[in-house]
TORTI-619538 format. One line per 8 residues: number of its first residue (from 1); their letters; for each residue x, y, z of C-alpha. Coordinates in nm, 3 decimals, always signed. Layout:
REM residues N
NUM> a> X Y Z ~ ...
REM end
This chain:
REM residues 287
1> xxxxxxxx> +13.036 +8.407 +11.214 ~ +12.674 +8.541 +11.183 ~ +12.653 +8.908 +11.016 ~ +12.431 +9.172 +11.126 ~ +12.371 +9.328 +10.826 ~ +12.262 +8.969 +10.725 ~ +12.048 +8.885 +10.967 ~ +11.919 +9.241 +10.918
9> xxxxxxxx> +11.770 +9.182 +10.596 ~ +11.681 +8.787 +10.690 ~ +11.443 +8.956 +10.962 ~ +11.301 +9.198 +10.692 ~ +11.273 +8.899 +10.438 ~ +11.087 +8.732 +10.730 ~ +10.835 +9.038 +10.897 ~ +10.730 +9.155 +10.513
17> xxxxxxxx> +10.703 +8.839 +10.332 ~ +10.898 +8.855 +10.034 ~ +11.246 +9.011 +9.900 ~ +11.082 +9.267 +9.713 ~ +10.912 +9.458 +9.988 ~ +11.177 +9.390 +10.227 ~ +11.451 +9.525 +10.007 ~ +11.207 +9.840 +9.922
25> xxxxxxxx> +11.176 +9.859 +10.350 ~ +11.565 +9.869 +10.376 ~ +11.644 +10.023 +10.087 ~ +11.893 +9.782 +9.924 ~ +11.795 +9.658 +9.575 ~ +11.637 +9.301 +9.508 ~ +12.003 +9.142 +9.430 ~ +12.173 +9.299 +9.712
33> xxxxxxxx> +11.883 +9.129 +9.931 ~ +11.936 +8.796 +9.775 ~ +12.299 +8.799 +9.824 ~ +12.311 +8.889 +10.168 ~ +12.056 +8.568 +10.218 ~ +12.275 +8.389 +10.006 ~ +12.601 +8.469 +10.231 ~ +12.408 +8.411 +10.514
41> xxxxxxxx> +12.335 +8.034 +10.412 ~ +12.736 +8.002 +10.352 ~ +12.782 +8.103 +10.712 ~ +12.519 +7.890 +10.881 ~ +12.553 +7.616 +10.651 ~ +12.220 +7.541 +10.592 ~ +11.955 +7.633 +10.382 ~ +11.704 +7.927 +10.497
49> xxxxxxxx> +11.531 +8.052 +10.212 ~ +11.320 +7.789 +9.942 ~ +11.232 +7.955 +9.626 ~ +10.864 +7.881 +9.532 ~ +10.632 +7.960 +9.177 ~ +10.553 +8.331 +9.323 ~ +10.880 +8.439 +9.531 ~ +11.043 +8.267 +9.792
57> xxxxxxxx> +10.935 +8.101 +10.167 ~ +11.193 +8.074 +10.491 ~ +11.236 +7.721 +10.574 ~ +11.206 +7.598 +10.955 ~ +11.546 +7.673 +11.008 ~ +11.507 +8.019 +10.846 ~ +11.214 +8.087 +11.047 ~ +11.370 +7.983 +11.319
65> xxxxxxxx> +11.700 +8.210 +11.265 ~ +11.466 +8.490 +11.138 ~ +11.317 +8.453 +11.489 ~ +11.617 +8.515 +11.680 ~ +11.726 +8.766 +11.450 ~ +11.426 +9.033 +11.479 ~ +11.535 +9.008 +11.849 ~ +11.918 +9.067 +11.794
73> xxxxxxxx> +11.859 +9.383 +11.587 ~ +11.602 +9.489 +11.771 ~ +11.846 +9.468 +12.077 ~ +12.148 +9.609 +11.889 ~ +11.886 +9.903 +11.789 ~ +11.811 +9.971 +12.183 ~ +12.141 +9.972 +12.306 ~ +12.246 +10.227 +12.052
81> xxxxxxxx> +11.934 +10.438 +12.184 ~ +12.012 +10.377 +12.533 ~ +12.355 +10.497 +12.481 ~ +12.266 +10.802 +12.339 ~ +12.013 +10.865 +12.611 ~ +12.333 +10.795 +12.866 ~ +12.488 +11.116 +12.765 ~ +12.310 +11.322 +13.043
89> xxxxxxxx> +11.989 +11.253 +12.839 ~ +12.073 +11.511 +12.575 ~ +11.961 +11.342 +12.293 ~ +11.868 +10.984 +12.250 ~ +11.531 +10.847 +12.148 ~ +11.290 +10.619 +12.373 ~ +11.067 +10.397 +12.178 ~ +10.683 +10.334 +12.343
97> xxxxxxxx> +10.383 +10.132 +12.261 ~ +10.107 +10.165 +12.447 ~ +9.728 +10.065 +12.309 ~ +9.447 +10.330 +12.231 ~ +9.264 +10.424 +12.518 ~ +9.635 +10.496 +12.730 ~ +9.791 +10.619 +12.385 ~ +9.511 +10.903 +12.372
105> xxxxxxxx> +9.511 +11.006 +12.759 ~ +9.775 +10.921 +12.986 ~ +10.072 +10.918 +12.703 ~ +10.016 +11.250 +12.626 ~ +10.088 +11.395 +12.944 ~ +10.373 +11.221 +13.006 ~ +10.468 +11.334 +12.668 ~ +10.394 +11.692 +12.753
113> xxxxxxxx> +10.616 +11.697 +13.087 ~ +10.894 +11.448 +12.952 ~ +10.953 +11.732 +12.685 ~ +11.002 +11.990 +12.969 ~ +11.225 +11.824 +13.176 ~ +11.446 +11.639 +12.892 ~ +11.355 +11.815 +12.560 ~ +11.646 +11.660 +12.376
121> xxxxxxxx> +11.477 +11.309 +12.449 ~ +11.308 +11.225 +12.196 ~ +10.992 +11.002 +12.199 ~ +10.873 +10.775 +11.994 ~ +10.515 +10.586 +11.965 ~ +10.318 +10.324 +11.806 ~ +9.948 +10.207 +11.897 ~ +9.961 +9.820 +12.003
129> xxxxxxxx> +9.735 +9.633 +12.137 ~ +9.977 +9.491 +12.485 ~ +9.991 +9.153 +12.286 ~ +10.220 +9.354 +12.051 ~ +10.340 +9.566 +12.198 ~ +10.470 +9.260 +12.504 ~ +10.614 +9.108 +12.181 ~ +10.805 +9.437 +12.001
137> xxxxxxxx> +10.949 +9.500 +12.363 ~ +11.078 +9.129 +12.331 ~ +11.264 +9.174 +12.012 ~ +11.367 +9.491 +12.099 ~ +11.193 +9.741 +11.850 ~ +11.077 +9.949 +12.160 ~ +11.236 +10.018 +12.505 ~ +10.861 +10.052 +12.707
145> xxxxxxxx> +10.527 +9.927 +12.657 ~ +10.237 +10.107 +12.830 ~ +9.949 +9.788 +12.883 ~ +9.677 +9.641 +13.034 ~ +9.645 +9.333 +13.237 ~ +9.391 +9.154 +13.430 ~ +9.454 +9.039 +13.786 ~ +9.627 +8.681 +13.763
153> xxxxxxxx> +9.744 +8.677 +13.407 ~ +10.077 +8.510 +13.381 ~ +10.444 +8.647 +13.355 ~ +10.644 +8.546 +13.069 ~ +11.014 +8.496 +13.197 ~ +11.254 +8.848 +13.085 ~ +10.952 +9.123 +13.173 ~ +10.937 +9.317 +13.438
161> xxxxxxxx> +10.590 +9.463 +13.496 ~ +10.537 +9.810 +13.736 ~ +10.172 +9.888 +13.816 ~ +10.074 +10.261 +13.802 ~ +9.719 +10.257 +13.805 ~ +9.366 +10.081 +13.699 ~ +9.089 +10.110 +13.487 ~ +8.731 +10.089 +13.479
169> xxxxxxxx> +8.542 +9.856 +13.267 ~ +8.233 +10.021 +13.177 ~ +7.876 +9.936 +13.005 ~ +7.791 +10.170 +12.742 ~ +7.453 +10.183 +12.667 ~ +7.184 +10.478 +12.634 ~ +7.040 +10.435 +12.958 ~ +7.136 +10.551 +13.323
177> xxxxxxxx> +7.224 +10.375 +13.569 ~ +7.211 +10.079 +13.373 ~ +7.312 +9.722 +13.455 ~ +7.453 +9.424 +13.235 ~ +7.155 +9.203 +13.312 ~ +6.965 +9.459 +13.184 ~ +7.130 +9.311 +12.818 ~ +7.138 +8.956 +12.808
185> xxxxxxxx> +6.950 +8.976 +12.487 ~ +7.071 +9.245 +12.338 ~ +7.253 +9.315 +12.042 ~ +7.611 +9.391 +12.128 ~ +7.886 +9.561 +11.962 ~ +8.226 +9.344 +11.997 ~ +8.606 +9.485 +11.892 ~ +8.953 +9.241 +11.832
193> xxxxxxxx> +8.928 +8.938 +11.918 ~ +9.113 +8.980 +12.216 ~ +8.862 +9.269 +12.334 ~ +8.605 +8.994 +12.242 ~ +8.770 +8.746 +12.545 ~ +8.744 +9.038 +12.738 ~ +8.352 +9.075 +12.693 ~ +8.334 +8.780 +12.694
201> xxxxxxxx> +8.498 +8.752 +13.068 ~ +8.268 +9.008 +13.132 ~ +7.930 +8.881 +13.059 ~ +7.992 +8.520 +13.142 ~ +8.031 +8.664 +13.543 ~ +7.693 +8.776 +13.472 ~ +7.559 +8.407 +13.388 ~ +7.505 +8.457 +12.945
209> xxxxxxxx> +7.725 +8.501 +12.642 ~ +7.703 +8.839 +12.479 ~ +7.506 +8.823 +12.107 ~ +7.756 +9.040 +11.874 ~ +7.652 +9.172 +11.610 ~ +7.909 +9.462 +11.531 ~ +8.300 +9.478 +11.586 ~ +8.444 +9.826 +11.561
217> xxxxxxxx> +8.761 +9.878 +11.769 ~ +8.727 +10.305 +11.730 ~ +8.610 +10.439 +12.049 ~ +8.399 +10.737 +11.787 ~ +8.223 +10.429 +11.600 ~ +8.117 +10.218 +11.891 ~ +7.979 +10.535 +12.093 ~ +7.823 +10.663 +11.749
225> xxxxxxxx> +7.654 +10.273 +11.714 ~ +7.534 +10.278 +12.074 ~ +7.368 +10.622 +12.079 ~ +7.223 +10.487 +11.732 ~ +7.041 +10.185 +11.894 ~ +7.258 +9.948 +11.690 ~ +7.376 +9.815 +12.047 ~ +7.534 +9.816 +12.388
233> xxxxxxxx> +7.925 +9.762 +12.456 ~ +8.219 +9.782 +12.707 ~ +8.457 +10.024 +12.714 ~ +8.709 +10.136 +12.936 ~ +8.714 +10.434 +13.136 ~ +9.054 +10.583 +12.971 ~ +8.908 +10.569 +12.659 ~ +8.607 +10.750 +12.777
241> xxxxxxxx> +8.828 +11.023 +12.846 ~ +8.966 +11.069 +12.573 ~ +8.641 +11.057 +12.379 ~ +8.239 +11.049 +12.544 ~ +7.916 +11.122 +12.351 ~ +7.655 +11.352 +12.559 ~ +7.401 +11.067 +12.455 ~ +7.555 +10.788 +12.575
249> xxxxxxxx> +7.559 +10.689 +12.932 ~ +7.862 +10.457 +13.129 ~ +7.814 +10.240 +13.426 ~ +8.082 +10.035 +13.614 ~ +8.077 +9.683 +13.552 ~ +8.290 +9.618 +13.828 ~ +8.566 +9.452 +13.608 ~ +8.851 +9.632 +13.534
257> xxxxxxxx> +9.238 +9.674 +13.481 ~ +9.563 +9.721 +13.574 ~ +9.786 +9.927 +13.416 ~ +10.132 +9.846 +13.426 ~ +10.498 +9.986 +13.244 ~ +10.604 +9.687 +13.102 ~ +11.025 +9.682 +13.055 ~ +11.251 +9.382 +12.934
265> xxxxxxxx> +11.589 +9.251 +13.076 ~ +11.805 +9.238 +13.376 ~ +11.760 +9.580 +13.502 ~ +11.876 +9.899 +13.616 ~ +11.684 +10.063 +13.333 ~ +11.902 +10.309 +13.117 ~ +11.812 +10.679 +13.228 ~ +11.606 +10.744 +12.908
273> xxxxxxxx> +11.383 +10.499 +12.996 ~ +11.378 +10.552 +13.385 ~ +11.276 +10.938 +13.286 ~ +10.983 +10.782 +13.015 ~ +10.858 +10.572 +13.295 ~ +10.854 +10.812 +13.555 ~ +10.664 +11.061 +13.366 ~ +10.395 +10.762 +13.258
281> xxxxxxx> +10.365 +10.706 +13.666 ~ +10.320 +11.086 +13.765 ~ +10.046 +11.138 +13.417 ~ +9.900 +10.823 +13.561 ~ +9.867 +10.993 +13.942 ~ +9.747 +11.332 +13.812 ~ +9.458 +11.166 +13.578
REM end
């Protein structure tokens, strides 16, 4: 029979890369690490861990397990959370990811009227791009993910999406009224990759492929680089609410966003979560 305190430390073997960083994340010492792998191995009967010249690698079928694990602790994790949060919401904790420009506008003021309503709920957050933060809510390691998505993009199987709003793309440049075939030479400042797709999306509509020279994913540094001359770039409108430069001007590309609440699982939700996502929809409304 599989352990979870096993597959515990198999996961943290697996996310951190070696048994000395997992054992320092976990606090267990460097033996204790290697024997709970090693009992694990007597219980599956096969071999999940290869040592190598500089530490140790999973095998496929550790991967594989490690995989599966993440997910069962991460579920084991939620349920405790969403039991405490059963108890009248009292206590408990809700875990949220959400990425940058919702993290610094519409998260806050859910924050700020969750706390008033259920001040013994306590939430969490982490900054993920909806990649991420689609793939934490997966294995578990949050309850709600706060993310963009683009009309027509596909539905993995286990999500369930709720959209609560949209979002502007916008051009960022130091002119007025401006228009993207105003810059199908110019010098562009990109972010991620996946904010590069985006761009990318963007400017092929318009009939050319954006020239990057830049990448800066802070909302200060690409506003800073545009008022500079060092560029133009997109940005949405959320995070020009949370941060816009006097000398910097935004126009409406026309391509924007949804934003959705993104949970996992059969539902009804668990109240904690219900109460996080209901707050999210009315900060959304009153933006």
């Amino acid at each position: 029979m599989l352990n979870l305190v096993h597959l515990k430390v198999l996961a943290a073997v697996a996310r951190h890369g070696s048994v000395t960083e997992a054992a320092r994340q976990l606090h267990y010492s460097q033996p204790s690490v290697s024997h709970h792998l090693s009992r694990l191995e007597t219980a599956t009967g096969v071999k999940l861990v290869q040592r190598v010249r500089r530490g140790i690698r999973l095998t496929p079928e550790g991967l594989l397990l490690a995989n599966r694990a993440a997910e069962i602790v991460g579920r084991v994790d939620a349920a405790t959370n969403e039991l405490a949060a059963q108890v009248g919401l009292q206590a408990g904790q809700v875990r949220l990811a959400a990425n940058a420009s919702t993290l610094s506008t519409i998260v806050p003021r859910a924050a700020v009227a969750l706390a008033g309503k259920h001040p013994g709920l306590e939430l969490s957050l982490f900054e993920q791009h909806p990649v991420e933060a689609l793939q934490m809510l997966r294995h578990g390691e949050i309850e709600v993910a706060l993310v963009f998505r683009h009309a027509g993009d596909p539905v993995e199987e286990g999500y369930r999406f709720v959209h609560i709003g949209d979002d502007t793309i916008n051009l960022v440049s130091r002119q007025p009224d401006d228009s993207l075939a105003n810059h199908r030479d110019s010098a562009w400042i990109g972010g991620c990759e996946r904010c590069q797709e985006e761009l990318d999306a963007v400017c092929r509509r318009e009939g050319f492929t954006p020239r990057v020279v830049s990448h800066s994913d802070e909302i200060v540094v690409v506003q800073a680089l545009v008022a500079a001359g060092a560029g133009v770039a997109l940005l949405p409108g959320l995070a020009l609410q949370a941060h816009r430069r006097p000398d910097v001007h935004a126009t409406d590309t026309g391509f924007g966003r949804e934003i959705h609440i993104a949970t996992y699982g059969d539902p009804p939700d668990p109240p904690g979560v219900a109460a996080v996502m209901a707050a999210l929809a009315e900060a959304t409304v009153s933006a």
